[in-house]
C-alpha positions in Angstrom: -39.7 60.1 128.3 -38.1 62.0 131.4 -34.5 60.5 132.5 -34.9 60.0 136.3 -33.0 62.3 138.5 -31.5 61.8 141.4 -30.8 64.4 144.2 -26.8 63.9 146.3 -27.1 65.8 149.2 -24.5 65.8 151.7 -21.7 67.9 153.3 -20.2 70.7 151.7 -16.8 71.0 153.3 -15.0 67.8 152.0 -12.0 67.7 150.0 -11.1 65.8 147.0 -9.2 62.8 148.0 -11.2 61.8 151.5 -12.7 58.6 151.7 -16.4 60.6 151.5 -15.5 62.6 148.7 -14.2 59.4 146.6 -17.6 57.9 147.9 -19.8 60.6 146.2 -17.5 60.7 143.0 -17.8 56.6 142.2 -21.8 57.3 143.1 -21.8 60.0 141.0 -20.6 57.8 137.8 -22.4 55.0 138.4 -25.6 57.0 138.5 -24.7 58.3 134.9 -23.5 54.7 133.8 -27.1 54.2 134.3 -28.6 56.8 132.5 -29.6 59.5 135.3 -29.4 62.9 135.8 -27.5 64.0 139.0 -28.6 67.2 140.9 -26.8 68.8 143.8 -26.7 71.6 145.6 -23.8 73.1 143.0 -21.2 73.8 145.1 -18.1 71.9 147.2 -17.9 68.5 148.6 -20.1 66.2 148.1 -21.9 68.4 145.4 -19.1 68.7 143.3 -17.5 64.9 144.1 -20.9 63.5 142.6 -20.3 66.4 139.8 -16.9 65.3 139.2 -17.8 61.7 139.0 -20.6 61.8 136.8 -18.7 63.8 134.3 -15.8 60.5 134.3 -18.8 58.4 133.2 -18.4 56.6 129.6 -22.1 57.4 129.1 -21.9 61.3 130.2 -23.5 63.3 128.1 -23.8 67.3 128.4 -26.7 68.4 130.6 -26.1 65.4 133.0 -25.2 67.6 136.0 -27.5 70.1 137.4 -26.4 72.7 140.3 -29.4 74.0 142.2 -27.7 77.3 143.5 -28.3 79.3 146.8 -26.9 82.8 145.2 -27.8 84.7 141.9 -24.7 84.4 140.7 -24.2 81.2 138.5 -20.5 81.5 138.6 -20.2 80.3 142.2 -21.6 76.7 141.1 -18.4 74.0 140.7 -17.0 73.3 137.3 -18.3 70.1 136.5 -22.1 71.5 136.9 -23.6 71.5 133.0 -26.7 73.0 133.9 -26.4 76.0 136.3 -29.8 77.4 138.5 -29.2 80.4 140.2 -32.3 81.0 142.4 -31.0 83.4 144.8 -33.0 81.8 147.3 -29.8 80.9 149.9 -31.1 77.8 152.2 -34.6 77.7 151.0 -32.7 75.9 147.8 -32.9 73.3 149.5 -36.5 72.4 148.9 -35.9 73.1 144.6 -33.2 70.2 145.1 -35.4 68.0 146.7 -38.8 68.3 144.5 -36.8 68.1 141.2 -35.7 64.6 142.4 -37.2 61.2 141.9 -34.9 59.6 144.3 -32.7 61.3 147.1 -29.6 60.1 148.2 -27.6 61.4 151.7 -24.1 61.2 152.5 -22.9 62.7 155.4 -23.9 66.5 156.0 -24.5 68.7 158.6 -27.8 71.3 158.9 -28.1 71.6 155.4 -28.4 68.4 154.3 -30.7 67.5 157.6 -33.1 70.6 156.1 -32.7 68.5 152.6 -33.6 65.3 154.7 -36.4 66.9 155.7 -37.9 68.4 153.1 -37.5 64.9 151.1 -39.4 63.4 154.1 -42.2 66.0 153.5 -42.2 65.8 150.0 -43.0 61.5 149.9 -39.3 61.3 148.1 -37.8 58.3 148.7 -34.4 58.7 150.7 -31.3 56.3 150.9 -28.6 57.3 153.4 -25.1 55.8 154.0 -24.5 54.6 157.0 -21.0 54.8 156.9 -20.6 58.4 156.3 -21.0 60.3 159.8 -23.4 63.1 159.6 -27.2 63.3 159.4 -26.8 60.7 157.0 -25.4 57.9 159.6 -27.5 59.3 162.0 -31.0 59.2 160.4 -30.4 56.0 158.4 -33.3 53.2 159.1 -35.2 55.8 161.0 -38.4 57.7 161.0 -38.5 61.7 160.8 -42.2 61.0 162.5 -45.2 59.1 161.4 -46.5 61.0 158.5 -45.3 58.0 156.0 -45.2 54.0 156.8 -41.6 53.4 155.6 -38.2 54.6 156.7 -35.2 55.9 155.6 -33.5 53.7 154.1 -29.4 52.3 154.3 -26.5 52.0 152.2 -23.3 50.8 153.6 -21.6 51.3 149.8 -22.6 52.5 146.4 -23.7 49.3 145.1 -26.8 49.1 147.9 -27.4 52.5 146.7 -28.0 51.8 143.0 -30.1 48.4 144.3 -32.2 50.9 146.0 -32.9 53.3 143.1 -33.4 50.5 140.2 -35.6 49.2 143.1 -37.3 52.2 144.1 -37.4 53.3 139.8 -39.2 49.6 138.9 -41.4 50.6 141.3 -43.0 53.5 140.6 -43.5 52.8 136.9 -45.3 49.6 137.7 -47.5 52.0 139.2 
């Protein structure tokens, strides 16, 4: 049996310490106290935040954190990233994040994480996005990208709705 993983996508200029990196690094543990895997994009911000977090969990385990990463080079990836996926492909990375994902999950972002958005829009994936983060995140929460799918994106004003939404979402499709 696969452990579910879930895709954090969000902005990659963030600094330890700000309200949305501390955001992404209680997400990230409470994902792992659960038993998931977490995969970002590897790098700063809100990639290495979740990262960081995950790794603080009592129930970490090695392999926990996977870094889907733009460049060839698997050193650039952030040092709490276990497993390290250098695809060389720059932006088109994107779409690896979002089909190795059960679930994805947005905070904040910019054009990045709107391609990542998009992609998990086209690819059926459900999304959850905080509303309380700014970005593409706060801006595309409870919306529609178009009318290609019945539901919408949903919101999380904190990490608990999040981790409603996935054991949700997760109950779901394995009664199916």
């Amino acid at each position: 049996m696969f452990r579910p993983q879930i895709a954090v996508i969000g902005s990659g200029k963030i600094n330890d310490g700000e309200p949305i990196f501390v955001i992404a690094q209680e997400l990230g543990k409470r994902l792992v106290d659960e038993g998931y895997i977490v995969i970002s994009g590897g790098l700063g911000g809100v990639m290495e935040a979740v990262s960081k977090g995950a790794k603080s969990s009592l129930s970490y385990k090695d392999g926990m954190t996977v870094g889907i990463l733009p460049s060839l080079d698997s050193n650039t990836a952030n040092e709490y990233i276990d497993v390290r996926i250098a695809t060389g492909l720059s932006f088109a990375r994107n779409q690896v994040i979002i089909a190795s994902a059960d679930v994805v999950v947005s905070i904040s972002g910019g054009a990045g994480t709107l391609s990542e958005i998009a992609f998990a829009w086209q690819l059926r994936k459900p999304i959850i996005a905080f509303s309380t983060t700014g970005g593409w995140s706060e801006e595309l929460g409870g919306r529609k990208l178009d009318d290609t799918r019945e539901d919408e994106i949903l919101i999380a004003n904190n990490v608990v709705d999040v981790m409603s939404y996935i054991a949700e979402i997760l109950q779901n499709k394995n009664s199916n």
